[in-house]
Biopython code that builds the backbone (N, CA, C, O; Angstrom):
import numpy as np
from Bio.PDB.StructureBuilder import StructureBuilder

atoms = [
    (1, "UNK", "N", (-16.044, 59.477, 19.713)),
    (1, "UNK", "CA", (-14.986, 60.370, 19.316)),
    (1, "UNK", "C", (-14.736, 61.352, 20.452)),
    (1, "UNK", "O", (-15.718, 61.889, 20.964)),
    (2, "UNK", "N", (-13.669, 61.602, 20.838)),
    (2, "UNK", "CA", (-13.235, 62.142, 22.012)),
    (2, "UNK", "C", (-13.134, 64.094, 21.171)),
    (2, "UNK", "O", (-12.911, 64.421, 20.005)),
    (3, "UNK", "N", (-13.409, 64.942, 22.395)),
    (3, "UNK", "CA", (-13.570, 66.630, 21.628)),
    (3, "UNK", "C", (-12.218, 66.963, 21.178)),
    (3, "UNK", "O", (-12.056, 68.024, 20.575)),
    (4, "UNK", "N", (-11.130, 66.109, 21.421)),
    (4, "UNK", "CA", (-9.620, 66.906, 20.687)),
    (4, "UNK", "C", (-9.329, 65.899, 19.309)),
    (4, "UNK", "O", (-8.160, 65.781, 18.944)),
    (5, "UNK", "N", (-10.385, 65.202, 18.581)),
    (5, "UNK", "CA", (-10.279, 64.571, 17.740)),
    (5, "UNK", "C", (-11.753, 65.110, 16.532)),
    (5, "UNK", "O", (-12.283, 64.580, 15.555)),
    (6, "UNK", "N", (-11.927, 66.243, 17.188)),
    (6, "UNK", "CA", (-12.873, 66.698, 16.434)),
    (6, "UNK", "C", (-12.391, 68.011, 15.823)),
    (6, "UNK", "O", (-11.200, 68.139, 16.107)),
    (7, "UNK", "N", (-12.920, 69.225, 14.965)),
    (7, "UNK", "CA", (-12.966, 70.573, 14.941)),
    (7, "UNK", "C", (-13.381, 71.101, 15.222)),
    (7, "UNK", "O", (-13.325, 72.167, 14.609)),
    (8, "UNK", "N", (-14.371, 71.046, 16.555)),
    (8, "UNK", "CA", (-15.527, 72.176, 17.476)),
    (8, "UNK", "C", (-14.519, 72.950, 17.915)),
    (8, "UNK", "O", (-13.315, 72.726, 17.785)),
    (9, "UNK", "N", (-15.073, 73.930, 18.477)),
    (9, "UNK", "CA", (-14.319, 75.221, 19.270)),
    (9, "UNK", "C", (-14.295, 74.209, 20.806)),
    (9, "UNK", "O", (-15.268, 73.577, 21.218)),
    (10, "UNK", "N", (-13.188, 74.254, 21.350)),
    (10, "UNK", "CA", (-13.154, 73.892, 23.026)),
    (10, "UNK", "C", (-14.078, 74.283, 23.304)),
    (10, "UNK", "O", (-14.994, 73.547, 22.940)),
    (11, "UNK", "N", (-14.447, 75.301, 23.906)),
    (11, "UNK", "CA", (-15.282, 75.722, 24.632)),
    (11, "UNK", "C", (-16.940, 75.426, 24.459)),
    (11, "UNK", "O", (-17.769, 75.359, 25.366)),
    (12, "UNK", "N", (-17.163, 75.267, 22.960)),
    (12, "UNK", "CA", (-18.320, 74.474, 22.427)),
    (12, "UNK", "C", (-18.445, 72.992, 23.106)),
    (12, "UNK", "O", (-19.463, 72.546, 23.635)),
    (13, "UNK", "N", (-17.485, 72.485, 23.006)),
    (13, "UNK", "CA", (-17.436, 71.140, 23.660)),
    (13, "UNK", "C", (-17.542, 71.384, 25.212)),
    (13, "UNK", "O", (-18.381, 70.799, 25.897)),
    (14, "UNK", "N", (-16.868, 72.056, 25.591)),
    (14, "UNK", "CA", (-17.293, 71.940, 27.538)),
    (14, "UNK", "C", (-18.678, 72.213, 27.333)),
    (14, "UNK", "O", (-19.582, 71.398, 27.523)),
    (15, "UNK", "N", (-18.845, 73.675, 26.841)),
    (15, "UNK", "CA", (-20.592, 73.492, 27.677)),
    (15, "UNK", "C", (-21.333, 72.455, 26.961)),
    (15, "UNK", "O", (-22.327, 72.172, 27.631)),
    (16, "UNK", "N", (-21.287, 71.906, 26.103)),
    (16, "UNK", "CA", (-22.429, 71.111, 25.591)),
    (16, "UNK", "C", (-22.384, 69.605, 26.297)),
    (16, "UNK", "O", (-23.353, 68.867, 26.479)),
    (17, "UNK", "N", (-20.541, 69.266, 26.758)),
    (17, "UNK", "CA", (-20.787, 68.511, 27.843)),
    (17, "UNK", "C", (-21.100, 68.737, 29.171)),
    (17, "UNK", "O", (-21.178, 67.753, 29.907)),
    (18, "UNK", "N", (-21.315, 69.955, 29.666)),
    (18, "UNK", "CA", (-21.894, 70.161, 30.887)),
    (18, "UNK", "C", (-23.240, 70.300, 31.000)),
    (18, "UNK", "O", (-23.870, 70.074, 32.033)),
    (19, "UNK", "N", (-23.737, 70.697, 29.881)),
    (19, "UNK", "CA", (-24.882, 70.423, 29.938)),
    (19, "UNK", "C", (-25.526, 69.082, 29.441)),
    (19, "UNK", "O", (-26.752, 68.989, 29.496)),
    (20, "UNK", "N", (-24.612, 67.804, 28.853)),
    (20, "UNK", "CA", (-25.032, 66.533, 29.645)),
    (20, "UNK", "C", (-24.924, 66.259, 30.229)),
    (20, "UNK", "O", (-25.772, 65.475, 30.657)),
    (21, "UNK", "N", (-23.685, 66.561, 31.041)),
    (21, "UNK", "CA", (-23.473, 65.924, 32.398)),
    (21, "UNK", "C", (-24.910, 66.517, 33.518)),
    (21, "UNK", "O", (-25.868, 65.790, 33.782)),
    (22, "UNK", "N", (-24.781, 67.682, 33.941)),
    (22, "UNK", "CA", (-25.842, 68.265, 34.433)),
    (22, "UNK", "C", (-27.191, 67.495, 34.270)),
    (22, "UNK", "O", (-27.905, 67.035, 35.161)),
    (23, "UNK", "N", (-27.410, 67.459, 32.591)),
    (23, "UNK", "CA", (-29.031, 66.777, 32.496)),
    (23, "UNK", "C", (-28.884, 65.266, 32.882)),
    (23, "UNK", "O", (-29.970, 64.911, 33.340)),
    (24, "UNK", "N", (-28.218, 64.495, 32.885)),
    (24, "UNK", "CA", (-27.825, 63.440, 33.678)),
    (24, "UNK", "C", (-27.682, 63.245, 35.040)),
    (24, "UNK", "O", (-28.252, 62.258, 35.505)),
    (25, "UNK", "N", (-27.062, 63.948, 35.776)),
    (25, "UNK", "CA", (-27.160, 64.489, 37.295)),
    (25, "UNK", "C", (-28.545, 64.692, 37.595)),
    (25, "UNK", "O", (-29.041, 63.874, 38.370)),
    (26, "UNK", "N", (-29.365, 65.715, 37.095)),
    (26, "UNK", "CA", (-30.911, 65.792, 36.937)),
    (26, "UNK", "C", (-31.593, 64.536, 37.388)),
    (26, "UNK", "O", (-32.234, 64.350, 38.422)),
    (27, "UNK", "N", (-31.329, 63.710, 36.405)),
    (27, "UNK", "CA", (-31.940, 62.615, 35.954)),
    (27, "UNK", "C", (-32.078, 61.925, 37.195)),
    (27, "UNK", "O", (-33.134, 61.840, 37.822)),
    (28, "UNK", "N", (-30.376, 61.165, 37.717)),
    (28, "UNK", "CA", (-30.314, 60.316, 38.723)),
    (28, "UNK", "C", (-31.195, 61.065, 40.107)),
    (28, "UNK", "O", (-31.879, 60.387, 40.873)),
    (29, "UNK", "N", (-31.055, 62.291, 40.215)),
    (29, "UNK", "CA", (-31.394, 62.631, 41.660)),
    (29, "UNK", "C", (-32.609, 63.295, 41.470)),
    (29, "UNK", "O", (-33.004, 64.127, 42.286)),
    (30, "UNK", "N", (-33.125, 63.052, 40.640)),
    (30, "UNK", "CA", (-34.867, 64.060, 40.460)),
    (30, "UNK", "C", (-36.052, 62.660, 39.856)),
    (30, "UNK", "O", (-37.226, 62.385, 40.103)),
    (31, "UNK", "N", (-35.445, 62.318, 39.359)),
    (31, "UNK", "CA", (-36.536, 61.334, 38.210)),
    (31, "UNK", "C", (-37.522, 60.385, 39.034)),
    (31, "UNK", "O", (-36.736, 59.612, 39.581)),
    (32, "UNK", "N", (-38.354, 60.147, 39.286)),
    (32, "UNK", "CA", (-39.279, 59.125, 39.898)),
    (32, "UNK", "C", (-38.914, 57.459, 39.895)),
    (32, "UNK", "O", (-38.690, 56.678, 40.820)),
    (33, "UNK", "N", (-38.947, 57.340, 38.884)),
    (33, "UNK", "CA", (-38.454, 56.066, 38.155)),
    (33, "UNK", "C", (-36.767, 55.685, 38.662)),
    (33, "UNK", "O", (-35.769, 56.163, 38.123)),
    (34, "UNK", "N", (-36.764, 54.695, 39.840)),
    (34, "UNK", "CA", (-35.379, 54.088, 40.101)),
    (34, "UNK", "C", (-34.724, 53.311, 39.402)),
    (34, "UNK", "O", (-33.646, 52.854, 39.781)),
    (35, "UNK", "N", (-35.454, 52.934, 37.867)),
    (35, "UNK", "CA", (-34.965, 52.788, 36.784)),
    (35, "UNK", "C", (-33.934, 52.939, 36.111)),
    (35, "UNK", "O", (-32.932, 52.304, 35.784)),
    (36, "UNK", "N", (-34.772, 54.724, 35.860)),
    (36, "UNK", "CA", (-34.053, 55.714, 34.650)),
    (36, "UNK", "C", (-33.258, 55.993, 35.795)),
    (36, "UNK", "O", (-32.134, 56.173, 35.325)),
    (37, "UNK", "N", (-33.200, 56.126, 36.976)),
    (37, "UNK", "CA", (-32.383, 56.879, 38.261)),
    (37, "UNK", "C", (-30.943, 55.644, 37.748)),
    (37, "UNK", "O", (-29.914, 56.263, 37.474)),
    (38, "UNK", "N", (-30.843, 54.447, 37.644)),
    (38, "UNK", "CA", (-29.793, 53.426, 38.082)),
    (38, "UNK", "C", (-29.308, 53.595, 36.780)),
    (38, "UNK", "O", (-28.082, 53.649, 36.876)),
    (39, "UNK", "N", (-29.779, 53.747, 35.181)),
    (39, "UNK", "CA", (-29.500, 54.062, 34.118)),
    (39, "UNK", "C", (-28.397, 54.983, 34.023)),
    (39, "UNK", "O", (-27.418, 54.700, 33.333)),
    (40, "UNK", "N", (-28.508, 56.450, 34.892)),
    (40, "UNK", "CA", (-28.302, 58.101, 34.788)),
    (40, "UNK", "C", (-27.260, 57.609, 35.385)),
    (40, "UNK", "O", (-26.279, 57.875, 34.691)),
    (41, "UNK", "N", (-26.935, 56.969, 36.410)),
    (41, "UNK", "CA", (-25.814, 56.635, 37.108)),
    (41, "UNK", "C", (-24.885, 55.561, 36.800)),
    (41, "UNK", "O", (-23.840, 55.414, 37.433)),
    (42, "UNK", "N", (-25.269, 54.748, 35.768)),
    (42, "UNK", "CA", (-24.157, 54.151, 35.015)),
    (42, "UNK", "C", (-23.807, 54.634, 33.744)),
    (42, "UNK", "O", (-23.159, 53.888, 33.008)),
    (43, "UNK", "N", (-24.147, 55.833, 33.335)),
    (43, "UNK", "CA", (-23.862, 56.940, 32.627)),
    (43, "UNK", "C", (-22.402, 57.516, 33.098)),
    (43, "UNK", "O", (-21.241, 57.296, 32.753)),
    (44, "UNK", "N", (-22.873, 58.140, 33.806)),
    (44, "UNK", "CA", (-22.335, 58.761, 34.864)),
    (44, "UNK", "C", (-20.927, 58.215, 35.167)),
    (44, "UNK", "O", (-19.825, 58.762, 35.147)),
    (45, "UNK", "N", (-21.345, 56.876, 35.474)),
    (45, "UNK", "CA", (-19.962, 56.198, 36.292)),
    (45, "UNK", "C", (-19.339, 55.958, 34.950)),
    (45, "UNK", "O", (-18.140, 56.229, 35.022)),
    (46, "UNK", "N", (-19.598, 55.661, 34.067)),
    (46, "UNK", "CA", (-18.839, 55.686, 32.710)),
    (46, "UNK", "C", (-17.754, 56.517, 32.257)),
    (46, "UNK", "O", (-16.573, 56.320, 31.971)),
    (47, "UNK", "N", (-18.525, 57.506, 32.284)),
    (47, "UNK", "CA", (-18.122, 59.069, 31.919)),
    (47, "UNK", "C", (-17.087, 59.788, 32.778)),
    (47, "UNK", "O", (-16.245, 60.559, 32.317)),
    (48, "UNK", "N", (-17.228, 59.457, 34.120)),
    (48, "UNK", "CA", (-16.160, 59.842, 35.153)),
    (48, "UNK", "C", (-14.528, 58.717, 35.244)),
    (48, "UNK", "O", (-13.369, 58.800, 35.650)),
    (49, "UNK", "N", (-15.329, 57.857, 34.653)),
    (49, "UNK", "CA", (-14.323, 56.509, 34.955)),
    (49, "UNK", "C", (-13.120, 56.921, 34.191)),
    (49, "UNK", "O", (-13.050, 57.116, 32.977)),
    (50, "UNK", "N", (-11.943, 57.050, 35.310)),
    (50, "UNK", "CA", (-10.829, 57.611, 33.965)),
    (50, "UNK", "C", (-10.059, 56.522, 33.615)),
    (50, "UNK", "O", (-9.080, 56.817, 32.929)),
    (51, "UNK", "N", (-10.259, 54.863, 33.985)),
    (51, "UNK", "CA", (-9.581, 54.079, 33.159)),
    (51, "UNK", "C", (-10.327, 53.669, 31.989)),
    (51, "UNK", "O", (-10.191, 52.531, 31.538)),
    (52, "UNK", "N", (-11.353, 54.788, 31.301)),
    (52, "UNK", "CA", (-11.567, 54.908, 30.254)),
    (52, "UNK", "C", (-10.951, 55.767, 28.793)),
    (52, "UNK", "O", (-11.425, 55.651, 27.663)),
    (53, "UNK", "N", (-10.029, 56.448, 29.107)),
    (53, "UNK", "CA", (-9.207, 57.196, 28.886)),
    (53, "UNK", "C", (-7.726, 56.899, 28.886)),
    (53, "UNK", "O", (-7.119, 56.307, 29.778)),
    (54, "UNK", "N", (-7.214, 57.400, 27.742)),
    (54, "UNK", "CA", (-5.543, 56.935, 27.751)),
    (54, "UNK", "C", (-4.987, 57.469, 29.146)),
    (54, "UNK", "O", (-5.892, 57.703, 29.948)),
    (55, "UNK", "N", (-4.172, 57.622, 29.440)),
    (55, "UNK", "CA", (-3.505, 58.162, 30.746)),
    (55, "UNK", "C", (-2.980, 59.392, 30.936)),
    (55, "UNK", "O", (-3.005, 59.983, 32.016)),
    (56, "UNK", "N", (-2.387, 59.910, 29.685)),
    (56, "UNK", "CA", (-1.840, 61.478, 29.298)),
    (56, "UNK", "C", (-3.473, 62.266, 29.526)),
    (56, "UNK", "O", (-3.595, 63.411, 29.961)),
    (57, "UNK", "N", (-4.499, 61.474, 29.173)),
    (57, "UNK", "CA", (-5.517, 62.909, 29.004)),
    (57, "UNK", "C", (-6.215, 62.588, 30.853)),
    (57, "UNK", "O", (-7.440, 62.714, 30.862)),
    (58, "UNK", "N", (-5.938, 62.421, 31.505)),
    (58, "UNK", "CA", (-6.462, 61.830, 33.057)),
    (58, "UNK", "C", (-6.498, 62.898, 34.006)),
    (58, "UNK", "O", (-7.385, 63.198, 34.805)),
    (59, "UNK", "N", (-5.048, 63.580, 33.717)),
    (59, "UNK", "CA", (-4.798, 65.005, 34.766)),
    (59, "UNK", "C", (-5.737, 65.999, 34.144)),
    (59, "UNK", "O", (-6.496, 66.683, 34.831)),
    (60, "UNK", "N", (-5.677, 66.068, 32.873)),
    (60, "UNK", "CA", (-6.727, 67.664, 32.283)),
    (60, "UNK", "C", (-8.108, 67.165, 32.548)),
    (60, "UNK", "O", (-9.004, 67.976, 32.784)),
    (61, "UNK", "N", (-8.450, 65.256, 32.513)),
    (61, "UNK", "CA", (-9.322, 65.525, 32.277)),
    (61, "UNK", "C", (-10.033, 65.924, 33.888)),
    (61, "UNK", "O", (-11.042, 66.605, 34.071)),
    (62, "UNK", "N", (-9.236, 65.326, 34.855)),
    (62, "UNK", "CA", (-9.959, 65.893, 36.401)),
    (62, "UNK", "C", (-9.637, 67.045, 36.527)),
    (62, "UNK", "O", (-10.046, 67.325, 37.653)),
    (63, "UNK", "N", (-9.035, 68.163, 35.997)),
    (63, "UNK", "CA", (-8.743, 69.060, 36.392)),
    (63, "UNK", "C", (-9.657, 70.266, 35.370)),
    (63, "UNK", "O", (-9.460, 71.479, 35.295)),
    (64, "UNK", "N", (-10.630, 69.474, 34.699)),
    (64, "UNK", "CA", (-11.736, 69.978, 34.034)),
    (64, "UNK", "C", (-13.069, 69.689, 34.373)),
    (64, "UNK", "O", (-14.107, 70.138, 33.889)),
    (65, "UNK", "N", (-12.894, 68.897, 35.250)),
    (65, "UNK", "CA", (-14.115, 68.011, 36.482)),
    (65, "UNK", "C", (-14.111, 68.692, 36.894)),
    (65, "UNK", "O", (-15.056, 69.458, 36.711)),
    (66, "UNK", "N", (-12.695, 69.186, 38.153)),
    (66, "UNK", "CA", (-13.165, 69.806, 39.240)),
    (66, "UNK", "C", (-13.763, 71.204, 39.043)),
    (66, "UNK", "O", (-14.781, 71.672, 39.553)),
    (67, "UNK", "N", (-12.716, 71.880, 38.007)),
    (67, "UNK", "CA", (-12.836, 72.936, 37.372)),
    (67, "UNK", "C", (-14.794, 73.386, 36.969)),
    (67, "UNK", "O", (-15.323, 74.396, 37.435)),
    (68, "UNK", "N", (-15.280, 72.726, 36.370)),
    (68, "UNK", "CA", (-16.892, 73.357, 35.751)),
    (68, "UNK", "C", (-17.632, 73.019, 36.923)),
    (68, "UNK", "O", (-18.822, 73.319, 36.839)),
    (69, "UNK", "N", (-16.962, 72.005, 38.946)),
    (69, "UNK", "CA", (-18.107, 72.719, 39.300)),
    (69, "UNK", "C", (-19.005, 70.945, 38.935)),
    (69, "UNK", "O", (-20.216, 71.138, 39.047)),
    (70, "UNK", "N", (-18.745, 69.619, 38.609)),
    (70, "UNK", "CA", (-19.084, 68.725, 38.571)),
    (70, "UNK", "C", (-19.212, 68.420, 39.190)),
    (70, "UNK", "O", (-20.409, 68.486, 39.469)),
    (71, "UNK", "N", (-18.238, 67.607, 40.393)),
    (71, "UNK", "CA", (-18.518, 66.989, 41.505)),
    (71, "UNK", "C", (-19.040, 67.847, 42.857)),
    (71, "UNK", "O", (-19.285, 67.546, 44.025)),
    (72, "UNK", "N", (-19.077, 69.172, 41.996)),
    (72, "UNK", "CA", (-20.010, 69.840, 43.760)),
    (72, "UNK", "C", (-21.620, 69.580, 42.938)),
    (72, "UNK", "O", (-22.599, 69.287, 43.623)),
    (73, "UNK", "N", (-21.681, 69.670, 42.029)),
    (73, "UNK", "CA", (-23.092, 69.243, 41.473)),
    (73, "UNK", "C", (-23.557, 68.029, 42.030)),
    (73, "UNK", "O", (-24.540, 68.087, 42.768)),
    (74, "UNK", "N", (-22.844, 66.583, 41.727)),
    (74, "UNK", "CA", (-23.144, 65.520, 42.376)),
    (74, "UNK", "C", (-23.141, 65.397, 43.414)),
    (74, "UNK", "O", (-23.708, 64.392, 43.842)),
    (75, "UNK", "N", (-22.605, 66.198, 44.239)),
    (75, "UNK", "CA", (-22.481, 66.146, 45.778)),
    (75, "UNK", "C", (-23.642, 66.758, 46.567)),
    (75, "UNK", "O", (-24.201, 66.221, 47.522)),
    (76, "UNK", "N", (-23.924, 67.935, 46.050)),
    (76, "UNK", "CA", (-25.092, 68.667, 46.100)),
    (76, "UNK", "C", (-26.229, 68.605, 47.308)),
    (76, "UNK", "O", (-26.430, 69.245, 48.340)),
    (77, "UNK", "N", (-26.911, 67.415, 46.578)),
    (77, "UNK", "CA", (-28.080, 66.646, 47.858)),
    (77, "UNK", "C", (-27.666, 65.840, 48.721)),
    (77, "UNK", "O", (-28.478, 65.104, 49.281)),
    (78, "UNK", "N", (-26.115, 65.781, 49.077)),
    (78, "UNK", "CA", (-25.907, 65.377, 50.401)),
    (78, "UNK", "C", (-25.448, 66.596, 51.005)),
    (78, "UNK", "O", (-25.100, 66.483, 52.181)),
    (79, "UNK", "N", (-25.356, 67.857, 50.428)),
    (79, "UNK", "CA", (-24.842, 68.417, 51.291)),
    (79, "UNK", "C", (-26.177, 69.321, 51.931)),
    (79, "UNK", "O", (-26.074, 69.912, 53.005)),
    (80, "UNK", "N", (-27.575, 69.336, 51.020)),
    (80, "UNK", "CA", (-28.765, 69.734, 51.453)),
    (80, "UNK", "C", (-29.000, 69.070, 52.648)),
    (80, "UNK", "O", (-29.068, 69.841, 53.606)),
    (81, "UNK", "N", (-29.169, 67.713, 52.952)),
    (81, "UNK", "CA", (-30.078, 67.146, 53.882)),
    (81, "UNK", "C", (-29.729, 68.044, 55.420)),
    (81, "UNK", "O", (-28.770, 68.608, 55.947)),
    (82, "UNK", "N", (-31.082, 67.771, 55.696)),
    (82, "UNK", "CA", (-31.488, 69.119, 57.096)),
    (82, "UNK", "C", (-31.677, 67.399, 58.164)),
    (82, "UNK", "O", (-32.202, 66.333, 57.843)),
    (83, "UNK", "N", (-31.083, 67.768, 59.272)),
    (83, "UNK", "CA", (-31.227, 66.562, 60.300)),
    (83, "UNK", "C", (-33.192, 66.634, 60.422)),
    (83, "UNK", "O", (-33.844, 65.612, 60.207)),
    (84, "UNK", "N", (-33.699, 67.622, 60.690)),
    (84, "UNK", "CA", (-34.721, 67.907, 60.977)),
    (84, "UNK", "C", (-35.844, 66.765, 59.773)),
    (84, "UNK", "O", (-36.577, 65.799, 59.983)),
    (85, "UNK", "N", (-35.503, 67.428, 58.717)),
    (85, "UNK", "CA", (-35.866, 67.075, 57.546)),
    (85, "UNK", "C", (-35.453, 66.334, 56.291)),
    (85, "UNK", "O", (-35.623, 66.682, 55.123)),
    (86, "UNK", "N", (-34.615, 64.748, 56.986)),
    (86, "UNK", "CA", (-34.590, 64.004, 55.943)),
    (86, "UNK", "C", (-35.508, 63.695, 54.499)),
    (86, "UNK", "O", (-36.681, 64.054, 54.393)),
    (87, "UNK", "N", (-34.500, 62.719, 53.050)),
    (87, "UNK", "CA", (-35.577, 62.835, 52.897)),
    (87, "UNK", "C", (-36.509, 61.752, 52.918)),
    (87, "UNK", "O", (-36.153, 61.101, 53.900)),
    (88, "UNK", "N", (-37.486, 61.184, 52.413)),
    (88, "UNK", "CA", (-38.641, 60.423, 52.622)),
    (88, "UNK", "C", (-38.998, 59.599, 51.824)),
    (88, "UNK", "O", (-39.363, 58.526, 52.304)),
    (89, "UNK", "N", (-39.031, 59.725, 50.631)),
    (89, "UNK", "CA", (-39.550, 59.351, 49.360)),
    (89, "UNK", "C", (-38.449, 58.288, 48.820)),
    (89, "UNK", "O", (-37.259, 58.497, 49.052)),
    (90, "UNK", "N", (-38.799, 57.336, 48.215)),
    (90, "UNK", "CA", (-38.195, 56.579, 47.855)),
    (90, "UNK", "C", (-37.129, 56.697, 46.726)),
    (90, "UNK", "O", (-36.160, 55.946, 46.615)),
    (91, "UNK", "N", (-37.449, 57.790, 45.860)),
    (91, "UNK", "CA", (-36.511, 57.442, 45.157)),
    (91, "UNK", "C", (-35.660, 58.976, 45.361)),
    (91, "UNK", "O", (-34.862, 59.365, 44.508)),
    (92, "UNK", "N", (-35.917, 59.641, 46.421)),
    (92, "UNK", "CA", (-34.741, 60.461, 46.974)),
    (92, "UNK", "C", (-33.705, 59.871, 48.145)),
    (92, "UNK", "O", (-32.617, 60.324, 48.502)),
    (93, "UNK", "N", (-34.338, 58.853, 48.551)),
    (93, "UNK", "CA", (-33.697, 57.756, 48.970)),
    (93, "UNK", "C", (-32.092, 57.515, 48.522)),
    (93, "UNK", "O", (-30.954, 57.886, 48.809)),
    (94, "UNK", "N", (-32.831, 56.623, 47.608)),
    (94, "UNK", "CA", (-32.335, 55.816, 46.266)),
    (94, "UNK", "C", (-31.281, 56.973, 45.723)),
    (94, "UNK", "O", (-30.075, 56.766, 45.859)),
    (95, "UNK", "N", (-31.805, 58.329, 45.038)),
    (95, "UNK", "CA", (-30.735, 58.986, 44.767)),
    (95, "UNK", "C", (-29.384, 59.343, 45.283)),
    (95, "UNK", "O", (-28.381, 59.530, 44.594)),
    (96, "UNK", "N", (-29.504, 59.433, 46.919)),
    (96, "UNK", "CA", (-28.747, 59.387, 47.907)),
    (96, "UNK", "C", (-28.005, 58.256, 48.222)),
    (96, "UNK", "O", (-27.106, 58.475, 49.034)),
    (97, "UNK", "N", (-28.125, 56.943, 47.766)),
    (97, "UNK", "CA", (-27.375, 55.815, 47.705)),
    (97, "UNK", "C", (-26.034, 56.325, 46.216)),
    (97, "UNK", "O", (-24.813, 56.473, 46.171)),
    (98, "UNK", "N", (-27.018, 56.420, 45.368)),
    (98, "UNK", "CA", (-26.468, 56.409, 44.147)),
    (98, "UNK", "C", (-25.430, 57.092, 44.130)),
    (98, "UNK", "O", (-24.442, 56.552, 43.632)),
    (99, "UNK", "N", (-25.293, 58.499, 44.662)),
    (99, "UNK", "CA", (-24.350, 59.816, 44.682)),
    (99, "UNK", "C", (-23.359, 59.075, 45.873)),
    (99, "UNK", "O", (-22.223, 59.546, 45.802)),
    (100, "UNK", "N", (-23.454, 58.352, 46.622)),
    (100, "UNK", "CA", (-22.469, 57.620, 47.322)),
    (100, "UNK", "C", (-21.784, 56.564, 46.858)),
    (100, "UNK", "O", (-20.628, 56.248, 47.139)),
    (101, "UNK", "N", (-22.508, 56.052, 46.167)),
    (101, "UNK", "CA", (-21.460, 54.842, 44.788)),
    (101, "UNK", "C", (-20.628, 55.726, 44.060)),
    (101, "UNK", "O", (-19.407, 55.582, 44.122)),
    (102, "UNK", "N", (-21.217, 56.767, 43.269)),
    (102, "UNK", "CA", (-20.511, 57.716, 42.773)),
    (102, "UNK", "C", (-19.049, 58.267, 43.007)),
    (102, "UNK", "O", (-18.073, 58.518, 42.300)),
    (103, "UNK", "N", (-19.408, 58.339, 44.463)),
    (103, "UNK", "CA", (-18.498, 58.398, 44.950)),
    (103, "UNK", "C", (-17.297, 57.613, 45.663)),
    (103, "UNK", "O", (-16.342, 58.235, 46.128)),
]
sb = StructureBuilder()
sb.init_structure("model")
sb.init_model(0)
sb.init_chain("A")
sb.init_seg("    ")
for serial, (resi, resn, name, xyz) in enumerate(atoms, 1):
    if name == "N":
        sb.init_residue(resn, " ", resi, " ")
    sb.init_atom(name, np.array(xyz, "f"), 0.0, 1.0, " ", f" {name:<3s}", serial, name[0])
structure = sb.get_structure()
């Protein structure tokens, strides 16, 4: 059920989806498990995918993406990496692939 087919308050609905989106973001770029990491990110790609969505709701809905601050979240740990101090670990690796499909 989409939030303009419900009776929540708007604003109830953004944060409670930002704070899945967020704990999802979490997920792909923190979690150990390249698993739950490839899981979080076909979440993800779901959820962003706007030929999931009729076409009238496409403009509000990126313009509520860009708006909360989403895609600088996902972007995030590419914009950390230090030349000095790549990272190492495999599944920060891996997260760093993922946020580039994402994209």
């Amino acid at each position: 059920m989409h939030a303009s087919e419900t009776s929540a308050d708007p604003s109830e609905v953004s944060y409670t989806g930002r704070v899945l989106l967020s704990g999802l973001v979490r997920l792909m770029l923190e979690d150990e498990d390249q698993g739950v990491q490839s899981q979080a990110s076909e979440v993800l790609r779901h959820v962003l995918d706007q030929n999931q969505m009729p076409a009238e709701w496409r403009e509000a809905f990126l313009e509520r993406l860009y708006a909360c601050g989403a895609l600088d979240e996902i972007v995030l740990p590419m914009m950390q990496i230090k030349e000095d101090n790549p990272p190492r670990r495999s599944h920060e690796c891996y997260a760093l692939q993922l946020v580039c499909d994402l994209l």
